[in-house]
FIVEX-935512 format. One record per atom (N, C-alpha, C, O): residue number from 1; x, y, z; residue in three letters; atom name. Coordinates in steps of 0.001 Angstrom, whole numbers, plus 500000, padded with zeros to 6 digits. Atoms other than C-alpha are relative to their C-alpha. Last residue first. Layout:
FIVEX-935512
[NUM, [X, Y, Z], ALA, CA],
...
end
This chain:
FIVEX-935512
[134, [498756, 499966, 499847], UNK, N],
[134, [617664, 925220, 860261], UNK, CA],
[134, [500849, 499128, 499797], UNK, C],
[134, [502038, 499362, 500012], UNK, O],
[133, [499088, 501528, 499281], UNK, N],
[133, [615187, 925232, 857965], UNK, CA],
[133, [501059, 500443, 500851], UNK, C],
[133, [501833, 501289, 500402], UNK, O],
[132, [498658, 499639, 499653], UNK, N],
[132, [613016, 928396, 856422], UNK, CA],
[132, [500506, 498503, 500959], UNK, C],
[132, [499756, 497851, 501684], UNK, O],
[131, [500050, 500571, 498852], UNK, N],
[131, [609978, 927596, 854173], UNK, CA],
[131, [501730, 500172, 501041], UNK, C],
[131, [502796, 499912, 500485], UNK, O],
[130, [498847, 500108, 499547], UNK, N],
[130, [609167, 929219, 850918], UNK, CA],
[130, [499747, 500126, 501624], UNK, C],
[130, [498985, 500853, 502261], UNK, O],
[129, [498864, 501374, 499723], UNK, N],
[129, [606472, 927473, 849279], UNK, CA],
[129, [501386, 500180, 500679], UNK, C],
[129, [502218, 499285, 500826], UNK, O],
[128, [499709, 500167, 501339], UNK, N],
[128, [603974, 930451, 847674], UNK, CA],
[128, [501595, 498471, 500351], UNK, C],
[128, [502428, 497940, 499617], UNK, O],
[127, [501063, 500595, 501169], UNK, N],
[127, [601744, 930111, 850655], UNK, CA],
[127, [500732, 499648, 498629], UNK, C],
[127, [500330, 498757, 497881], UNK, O],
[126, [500100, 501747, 500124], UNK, N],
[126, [604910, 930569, 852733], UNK, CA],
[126, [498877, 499129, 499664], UNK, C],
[126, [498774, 497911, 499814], UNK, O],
[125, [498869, 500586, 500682], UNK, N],
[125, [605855, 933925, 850793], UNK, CA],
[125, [499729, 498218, 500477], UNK, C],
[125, [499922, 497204, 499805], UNK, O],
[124, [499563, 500676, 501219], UNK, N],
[124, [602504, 934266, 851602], UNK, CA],
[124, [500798, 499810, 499234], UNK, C],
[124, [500601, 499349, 498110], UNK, O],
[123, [500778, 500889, 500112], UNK, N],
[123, [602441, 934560, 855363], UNK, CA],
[123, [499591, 499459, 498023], UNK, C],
[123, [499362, 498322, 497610], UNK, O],
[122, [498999, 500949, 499877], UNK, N],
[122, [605572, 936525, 855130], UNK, CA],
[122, [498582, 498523, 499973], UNK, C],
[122, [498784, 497370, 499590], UNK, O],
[121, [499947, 500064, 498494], UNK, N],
[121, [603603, 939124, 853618], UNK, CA],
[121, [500804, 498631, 500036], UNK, C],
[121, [501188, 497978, 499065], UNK, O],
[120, [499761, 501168, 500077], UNK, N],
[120, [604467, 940404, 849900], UNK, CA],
[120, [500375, 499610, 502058], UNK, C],
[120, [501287, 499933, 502819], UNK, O],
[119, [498486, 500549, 499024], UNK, N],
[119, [603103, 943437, 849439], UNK, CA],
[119, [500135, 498632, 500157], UNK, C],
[119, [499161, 497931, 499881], UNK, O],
[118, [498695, 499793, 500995], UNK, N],
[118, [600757, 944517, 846416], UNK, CA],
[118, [501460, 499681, 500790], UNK, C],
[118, [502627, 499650, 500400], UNK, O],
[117, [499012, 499473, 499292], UNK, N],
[117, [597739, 942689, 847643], UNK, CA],
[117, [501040, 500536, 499049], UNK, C],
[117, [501260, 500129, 497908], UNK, O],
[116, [499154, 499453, 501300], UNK, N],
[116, [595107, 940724, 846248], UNK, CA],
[116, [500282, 501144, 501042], UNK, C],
[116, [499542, 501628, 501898], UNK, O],
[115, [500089, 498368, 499830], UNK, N],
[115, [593175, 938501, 849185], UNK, CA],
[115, [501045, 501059, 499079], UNK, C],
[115, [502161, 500931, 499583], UNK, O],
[114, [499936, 499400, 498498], UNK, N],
[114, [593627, 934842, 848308], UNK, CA],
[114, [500178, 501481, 499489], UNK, C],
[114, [500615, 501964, 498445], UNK, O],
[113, [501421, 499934, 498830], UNK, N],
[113, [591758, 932723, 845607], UNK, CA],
[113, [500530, 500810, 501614], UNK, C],
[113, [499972, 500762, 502709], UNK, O],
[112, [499964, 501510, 499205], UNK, N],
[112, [595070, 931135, 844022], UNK, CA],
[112, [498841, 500584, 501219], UNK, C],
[112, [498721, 500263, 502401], UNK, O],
[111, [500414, 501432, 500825], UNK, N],
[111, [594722, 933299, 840839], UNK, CA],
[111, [500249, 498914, 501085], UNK, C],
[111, [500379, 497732, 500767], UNK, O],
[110, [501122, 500327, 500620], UNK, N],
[110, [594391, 936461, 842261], UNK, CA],
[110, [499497, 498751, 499432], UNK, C],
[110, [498383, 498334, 499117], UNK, O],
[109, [500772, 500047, 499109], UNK, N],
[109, [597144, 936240, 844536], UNK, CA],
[109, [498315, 499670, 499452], UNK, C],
[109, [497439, 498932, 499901], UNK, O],
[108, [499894, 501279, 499488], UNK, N],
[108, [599527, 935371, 841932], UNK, CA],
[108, [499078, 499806, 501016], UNK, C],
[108, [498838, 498642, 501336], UNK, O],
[107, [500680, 501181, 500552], UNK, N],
[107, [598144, 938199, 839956], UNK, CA],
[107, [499977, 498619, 500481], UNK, C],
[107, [499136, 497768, 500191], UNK, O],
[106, [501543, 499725, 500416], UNK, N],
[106, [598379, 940853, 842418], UNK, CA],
[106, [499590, 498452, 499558], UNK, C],
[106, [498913, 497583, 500108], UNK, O],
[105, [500030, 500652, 498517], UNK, N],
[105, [601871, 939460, 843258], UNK, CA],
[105, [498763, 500173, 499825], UNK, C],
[105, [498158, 499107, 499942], UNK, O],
[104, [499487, 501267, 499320], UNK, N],
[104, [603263, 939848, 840178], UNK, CA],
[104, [498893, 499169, 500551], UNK, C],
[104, [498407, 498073, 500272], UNK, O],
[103, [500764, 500897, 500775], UNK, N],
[103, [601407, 942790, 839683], UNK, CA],
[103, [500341, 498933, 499875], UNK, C],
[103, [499347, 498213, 499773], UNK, O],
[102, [501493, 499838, 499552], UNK, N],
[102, [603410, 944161, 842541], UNK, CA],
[102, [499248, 499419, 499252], UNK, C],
[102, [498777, 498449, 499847], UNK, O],
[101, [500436, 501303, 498920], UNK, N],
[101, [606687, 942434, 841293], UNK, CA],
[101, [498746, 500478, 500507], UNK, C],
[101, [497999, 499518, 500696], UNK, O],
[100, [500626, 501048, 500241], UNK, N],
[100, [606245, 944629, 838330], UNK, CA],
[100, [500287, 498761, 500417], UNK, C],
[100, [500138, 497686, 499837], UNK, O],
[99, [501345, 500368, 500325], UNK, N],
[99, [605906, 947466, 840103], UNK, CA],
[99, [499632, 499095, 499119], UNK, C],
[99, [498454, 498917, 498808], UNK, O],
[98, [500889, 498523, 500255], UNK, N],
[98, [608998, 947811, 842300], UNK, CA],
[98, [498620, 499284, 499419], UNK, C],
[98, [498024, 498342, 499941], UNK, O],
[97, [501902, 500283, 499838], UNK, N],
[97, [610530, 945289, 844480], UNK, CA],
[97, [499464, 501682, 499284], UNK, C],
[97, [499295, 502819, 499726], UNK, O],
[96, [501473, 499190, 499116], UNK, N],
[96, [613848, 945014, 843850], UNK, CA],
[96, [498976, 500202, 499311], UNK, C],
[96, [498582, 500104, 498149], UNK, O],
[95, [500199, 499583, 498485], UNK, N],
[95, [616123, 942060, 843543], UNK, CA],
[95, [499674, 501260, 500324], UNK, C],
[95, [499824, 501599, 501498], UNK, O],
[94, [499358, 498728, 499240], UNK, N],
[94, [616491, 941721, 839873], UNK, CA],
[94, [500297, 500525, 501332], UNK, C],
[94, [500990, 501528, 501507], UNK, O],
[93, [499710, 500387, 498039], UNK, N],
[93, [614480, 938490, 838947], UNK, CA],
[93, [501085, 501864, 500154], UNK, C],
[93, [500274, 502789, 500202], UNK, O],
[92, [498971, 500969, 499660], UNK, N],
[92, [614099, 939493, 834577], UNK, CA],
[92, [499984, 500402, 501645], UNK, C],
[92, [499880, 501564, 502039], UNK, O],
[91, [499412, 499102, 500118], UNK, N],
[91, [610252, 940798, 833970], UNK, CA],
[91, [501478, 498809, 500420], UNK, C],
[91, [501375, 497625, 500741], UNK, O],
[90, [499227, 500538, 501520], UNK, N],
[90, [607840, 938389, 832946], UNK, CA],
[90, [500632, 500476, 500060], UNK, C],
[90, [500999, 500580, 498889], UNK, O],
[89, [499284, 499146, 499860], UNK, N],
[89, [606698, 937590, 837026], UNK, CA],
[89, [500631, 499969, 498687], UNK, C],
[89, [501351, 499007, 498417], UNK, O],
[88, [500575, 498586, 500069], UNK, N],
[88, [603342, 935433, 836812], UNK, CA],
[88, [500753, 501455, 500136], UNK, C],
[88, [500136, 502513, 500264], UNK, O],
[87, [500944, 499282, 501430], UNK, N],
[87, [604060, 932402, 834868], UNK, CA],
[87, [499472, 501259, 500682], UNK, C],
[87, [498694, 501970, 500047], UNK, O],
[86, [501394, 500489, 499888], UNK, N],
[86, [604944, 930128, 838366], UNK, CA],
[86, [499202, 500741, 498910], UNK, C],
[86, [497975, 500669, 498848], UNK, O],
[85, [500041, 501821, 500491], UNK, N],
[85, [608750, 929620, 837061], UNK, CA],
[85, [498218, 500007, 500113], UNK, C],
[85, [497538, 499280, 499389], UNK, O],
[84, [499709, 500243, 501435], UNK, N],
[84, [608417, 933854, 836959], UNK, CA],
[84, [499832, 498621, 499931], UNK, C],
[84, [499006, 498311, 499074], UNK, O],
[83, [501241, 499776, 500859], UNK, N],
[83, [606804, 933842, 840500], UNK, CA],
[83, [500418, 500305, 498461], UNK, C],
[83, [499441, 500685, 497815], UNK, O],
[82, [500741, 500918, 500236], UNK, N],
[82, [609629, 931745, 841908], UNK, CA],
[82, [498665, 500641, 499621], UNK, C],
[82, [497738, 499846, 499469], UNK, O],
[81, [499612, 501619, 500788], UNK, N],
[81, [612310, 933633, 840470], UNK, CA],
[81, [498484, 499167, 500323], UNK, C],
[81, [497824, 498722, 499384], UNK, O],
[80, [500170, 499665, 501488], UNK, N],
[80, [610660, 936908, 841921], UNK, CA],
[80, [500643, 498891, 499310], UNK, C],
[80, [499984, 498725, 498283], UNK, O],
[79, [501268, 499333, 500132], UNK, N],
[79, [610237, 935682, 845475], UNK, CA],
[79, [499998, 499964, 498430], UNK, C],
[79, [499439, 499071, 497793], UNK, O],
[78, [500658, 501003, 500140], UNK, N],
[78, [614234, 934805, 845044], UNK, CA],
[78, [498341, 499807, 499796], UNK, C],
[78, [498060, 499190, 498768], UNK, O],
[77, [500062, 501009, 501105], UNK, N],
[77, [614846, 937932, 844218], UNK, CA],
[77, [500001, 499057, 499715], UNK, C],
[77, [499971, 498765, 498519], UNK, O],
[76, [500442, 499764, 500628], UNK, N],
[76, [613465, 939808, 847138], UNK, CA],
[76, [499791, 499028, 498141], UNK, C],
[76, [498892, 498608, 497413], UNK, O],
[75, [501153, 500506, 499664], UNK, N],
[75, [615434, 937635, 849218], UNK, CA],
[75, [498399, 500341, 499173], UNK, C],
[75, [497457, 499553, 499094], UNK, O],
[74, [500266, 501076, 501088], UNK, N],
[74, [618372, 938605, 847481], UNK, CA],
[74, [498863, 499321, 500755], UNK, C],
[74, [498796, 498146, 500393], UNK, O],
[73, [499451, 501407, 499067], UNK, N],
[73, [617586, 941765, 848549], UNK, CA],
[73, [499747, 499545, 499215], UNK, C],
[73, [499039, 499762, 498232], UNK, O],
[72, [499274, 501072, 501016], UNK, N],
[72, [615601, 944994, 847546], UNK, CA],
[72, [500640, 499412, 501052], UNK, C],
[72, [500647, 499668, 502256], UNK, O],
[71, [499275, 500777, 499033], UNK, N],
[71, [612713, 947386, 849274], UNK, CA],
[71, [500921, 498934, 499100], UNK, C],
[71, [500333, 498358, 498184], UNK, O],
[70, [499018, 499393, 499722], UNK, N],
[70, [610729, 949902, 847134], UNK, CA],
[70, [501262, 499165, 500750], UNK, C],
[70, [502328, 499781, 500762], UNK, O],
[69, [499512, 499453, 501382], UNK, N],
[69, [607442, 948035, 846830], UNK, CA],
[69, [501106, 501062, 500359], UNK, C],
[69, [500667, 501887, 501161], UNK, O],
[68, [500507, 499155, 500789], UNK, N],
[68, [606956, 945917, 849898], UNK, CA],
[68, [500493, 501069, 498890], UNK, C],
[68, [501715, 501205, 498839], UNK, O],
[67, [499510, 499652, 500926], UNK, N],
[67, [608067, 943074, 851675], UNK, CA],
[67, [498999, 500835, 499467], UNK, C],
[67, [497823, 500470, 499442], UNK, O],
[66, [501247, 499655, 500671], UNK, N],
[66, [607193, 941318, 855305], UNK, CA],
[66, [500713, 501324, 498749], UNK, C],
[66, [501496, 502146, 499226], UNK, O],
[65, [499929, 498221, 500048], UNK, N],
[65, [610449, 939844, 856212], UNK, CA],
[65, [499132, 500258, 498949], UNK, C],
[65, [499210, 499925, 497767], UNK, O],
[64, [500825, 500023, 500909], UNK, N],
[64, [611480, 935603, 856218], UNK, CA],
[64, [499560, 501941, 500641], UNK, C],
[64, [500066, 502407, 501661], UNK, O],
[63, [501150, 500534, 499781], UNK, N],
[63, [614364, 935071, 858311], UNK, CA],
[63, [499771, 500650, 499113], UNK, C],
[63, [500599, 501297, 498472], UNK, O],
[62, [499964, 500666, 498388], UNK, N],
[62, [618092, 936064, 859349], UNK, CA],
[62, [498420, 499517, 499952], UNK, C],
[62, [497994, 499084, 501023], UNK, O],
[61, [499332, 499138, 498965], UNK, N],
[61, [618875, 936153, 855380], UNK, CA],
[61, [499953, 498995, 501371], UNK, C],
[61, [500259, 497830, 501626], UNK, O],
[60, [501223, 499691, 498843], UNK, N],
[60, [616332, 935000, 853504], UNK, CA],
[60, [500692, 500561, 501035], UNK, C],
[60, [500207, 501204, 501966], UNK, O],
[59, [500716, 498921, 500605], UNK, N],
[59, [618946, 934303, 850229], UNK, CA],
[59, [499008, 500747, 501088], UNK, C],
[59, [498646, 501866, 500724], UNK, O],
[58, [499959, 499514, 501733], UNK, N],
[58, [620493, 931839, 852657], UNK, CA],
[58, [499668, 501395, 499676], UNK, C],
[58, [499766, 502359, 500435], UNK, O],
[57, [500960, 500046, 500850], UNK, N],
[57, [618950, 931657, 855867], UNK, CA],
[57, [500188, 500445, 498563], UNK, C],
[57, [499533, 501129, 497776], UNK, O],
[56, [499793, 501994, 500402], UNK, N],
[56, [621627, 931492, 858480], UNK, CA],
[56, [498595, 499526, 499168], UNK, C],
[56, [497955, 498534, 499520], UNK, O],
[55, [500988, 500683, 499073], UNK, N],
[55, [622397, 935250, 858572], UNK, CA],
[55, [500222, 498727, 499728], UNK, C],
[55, [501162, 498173, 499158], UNK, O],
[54, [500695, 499569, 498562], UNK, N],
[54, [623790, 937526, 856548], UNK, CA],
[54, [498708, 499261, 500494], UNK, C],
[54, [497490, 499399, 500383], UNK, O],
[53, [501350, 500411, 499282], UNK, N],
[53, [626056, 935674, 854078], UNK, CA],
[53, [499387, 500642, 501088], UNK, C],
[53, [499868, 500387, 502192], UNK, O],
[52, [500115, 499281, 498911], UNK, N],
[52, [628467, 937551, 851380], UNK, CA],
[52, [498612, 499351, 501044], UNK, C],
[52, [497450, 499699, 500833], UNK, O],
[51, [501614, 499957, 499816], UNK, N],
[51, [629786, 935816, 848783], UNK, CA],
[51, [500221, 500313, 501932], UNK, C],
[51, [500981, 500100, 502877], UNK, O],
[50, [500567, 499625, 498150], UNK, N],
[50, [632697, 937423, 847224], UNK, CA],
[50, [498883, 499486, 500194], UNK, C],
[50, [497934, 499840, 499493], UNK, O],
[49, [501282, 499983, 499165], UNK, N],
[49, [634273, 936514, 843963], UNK, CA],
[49, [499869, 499736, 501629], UNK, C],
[49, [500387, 499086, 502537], UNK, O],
[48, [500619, 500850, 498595], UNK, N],
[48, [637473, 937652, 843071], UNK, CA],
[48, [498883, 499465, 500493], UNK, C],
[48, [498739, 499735, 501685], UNK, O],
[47, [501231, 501295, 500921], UNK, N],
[47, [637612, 939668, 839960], UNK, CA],
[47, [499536, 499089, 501378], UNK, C],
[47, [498416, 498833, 501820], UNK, O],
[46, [501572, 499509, 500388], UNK, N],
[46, [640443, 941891, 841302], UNK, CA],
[46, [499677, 499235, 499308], UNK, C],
[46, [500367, 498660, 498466], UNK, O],
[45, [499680, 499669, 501324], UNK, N],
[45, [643163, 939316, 843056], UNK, CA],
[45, [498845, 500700, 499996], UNK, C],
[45, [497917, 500470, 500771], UNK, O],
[44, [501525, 500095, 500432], UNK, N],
[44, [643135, 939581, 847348], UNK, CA],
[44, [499522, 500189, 498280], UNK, C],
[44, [498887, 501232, 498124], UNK, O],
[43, [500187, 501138, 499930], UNK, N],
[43, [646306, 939882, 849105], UNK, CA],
[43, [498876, 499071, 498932], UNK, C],
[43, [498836, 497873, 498652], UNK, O],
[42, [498808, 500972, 500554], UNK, N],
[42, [646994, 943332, 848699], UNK, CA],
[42, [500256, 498622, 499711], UNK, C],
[42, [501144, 498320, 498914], UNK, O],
[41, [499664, 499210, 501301], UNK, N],
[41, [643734, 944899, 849082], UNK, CA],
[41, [501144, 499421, 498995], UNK, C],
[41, [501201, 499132, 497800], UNK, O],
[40, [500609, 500101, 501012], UNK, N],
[40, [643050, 942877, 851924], UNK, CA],
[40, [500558, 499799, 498812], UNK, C],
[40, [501045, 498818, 498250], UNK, O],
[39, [499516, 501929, 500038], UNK, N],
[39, [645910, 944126, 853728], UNK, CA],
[39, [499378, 499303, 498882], UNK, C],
[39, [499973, 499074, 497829], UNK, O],
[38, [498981, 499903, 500977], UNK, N],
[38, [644759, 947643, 852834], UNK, CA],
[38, [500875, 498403, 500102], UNK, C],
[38, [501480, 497667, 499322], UNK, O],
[37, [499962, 499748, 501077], UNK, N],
[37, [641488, 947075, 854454], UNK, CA],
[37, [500976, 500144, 498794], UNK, C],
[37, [500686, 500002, 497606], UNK, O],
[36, [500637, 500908, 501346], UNK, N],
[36, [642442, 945556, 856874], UNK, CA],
[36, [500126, 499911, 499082], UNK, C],
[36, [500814, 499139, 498415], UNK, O],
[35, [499179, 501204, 499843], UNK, N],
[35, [644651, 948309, 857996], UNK, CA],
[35, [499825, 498987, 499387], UNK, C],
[35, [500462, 498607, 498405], UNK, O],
[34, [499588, 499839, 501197], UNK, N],
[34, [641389, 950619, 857277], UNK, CA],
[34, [501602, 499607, 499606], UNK, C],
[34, [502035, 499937, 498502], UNK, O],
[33, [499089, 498717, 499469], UNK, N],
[33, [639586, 949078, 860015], UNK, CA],
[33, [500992, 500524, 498139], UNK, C],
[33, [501034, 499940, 497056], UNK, O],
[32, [499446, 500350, 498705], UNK, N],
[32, [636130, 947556, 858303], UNK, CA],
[32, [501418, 500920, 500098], UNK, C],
[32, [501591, 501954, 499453], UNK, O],
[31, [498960, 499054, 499261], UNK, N],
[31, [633163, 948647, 856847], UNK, CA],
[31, [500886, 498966, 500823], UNK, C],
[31, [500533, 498177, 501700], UNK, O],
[30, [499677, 500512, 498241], UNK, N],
[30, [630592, 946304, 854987], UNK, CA],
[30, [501858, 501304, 500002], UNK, C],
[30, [502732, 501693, 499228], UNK, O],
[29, [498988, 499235, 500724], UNK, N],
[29, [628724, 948542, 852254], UNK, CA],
[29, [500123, 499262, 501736], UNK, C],
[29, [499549, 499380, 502819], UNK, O],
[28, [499768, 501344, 500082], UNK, N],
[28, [624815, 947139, 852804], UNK, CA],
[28, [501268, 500163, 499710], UNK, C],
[28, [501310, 499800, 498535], UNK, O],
[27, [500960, 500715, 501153], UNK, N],
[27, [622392, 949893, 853341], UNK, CA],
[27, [500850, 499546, 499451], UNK, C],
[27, [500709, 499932, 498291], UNK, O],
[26, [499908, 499257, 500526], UNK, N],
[26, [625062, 951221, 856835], UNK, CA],
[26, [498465, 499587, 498748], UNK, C],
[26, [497425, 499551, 499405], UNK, O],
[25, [500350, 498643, 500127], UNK, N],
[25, [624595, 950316, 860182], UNK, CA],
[25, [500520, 500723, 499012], UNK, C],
[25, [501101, 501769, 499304], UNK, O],
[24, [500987, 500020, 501085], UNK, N],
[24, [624711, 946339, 860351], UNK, CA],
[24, [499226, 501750, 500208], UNK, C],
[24, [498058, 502001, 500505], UNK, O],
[23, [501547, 499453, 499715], UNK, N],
[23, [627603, 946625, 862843], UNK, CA],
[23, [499214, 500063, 499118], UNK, C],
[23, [499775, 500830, 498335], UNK, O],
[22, [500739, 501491, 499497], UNK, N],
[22, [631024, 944666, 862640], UNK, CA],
[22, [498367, 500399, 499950], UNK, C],
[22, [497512, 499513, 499952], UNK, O],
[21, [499807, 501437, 500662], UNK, N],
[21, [632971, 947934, 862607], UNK, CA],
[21, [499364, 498926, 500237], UNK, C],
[21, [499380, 498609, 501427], UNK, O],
[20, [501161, 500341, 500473], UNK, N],
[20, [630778, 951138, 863489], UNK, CA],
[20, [500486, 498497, 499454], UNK, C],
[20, [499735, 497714, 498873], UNK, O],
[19, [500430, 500370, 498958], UNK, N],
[19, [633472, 951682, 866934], UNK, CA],
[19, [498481, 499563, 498605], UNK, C],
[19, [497475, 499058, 499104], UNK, O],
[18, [499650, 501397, 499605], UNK, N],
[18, [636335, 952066, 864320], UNK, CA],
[18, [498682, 499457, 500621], UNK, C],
[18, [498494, 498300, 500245], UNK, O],
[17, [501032, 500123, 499316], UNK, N],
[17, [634812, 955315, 862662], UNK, CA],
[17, [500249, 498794, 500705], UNK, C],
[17, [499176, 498195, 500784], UNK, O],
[16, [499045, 499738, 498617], UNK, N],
[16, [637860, 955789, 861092], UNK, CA],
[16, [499436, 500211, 500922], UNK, C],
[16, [499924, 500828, 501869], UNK, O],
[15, [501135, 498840, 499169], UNK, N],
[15, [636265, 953613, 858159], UNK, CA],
[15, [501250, 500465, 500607], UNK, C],
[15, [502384, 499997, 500500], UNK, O],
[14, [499390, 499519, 499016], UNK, N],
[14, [637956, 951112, 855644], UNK, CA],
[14, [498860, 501307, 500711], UNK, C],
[14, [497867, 501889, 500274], UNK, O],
[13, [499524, 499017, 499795], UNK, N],
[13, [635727, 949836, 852817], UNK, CA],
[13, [500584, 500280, 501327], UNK, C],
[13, [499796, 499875, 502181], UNK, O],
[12, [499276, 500748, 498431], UNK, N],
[12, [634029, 946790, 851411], UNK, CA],
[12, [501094, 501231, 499922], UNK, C],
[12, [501747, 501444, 498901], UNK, O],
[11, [499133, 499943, 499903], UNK, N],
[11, [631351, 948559, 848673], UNK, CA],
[11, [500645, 499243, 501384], UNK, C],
[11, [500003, 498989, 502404], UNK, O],
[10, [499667, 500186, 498423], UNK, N],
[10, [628238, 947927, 847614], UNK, CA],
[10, [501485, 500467, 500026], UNK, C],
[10, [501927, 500767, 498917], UNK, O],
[9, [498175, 500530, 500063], UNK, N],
[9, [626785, 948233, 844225], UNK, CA],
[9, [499884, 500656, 501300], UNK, C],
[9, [499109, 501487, 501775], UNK, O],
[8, [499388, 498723, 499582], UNK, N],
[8, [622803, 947681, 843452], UNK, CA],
[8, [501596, 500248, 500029], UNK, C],
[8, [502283, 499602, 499238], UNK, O],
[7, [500748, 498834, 499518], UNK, N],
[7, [619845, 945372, 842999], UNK, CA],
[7, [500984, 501729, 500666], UNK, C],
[7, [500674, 502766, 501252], UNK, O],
[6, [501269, 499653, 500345], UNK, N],
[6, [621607, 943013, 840846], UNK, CA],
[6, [499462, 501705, 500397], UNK, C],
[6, [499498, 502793, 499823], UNK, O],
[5, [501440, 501172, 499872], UNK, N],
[5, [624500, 942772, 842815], UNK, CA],
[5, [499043, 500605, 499042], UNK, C],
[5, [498964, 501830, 498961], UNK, O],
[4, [501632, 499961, 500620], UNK, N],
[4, [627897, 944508, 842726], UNK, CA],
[4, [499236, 499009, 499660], UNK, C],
[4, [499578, 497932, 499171], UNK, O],
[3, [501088, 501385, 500485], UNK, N],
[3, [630522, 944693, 844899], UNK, CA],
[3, [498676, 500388, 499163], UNK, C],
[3, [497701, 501118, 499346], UNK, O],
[2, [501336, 500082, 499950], UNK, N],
[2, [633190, 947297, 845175], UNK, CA],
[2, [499321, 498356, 499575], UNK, C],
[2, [499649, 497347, 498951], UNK, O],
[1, [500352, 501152, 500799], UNK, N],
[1, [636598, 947604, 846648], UNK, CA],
[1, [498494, 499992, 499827], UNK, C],
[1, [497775, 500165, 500810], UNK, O],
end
């Protein structure tokens, strides 16, 4: 079964690797027994939506995570929503970080008087307002 996001396609898949089930050891393709999996399969209409939460931080996941060019998430694409509403991301949100979230970020930095950068530190994701709650 696949998923697709923005920044990519995933899959929910059987293994016979039993002992990797439950484990955050693949780039984002959840594994489980392949029993499940065919249970699932059967139970389950195609179209379905899936939301998938890791962690207790929304889009942020298990927390906030110093960011740089090559790296995706919906954490990434939140970042990029709120520097398009702020006039400095013209590209569409996507969830990864290539080069025109770097100028992005250049410019957002440039224009609020702090140090110009092309990564996105966690210290100014919470200059730019994002704040984590439990």
């Amino acid at each position: 079964m696949g998923l697709n996001v923005p920044w990519g396609q995933f899959g929910i898949h059987g293994t016979l690797d039993t002992y990797s089930v439950g484990w955050a050891s693949s780039h984002g393709c959840i594994r489980m027994n392949n029993d499940e999996v065919a249970e699932l399969y059967k139970i389950i209409p195609i179209g379905t939506k899936v939301t998938i939460v890791d962690g207790t931080y929304g889009a942020f996941g298990k927390g906030l995570r110093d960011l740089k060019s090559g790296m995706y998430g919906s954490d990434v694409m939140e970042i990029q929503k709120r520097l398009k509403s702020l006039g400095f991301f013209n590209g569409n949100p996507n969830g990864k970080f290539g080069g025109e979230t770097e100028k992005a970020v250049q410019e957002y930095c440039k224009s609020n008087g702090l140090y110009v950068t092309k990564t996105i530190s966690i210290e100014l994701q919470k200059h730019m307002g994002f704040e984590l709650i439990d």
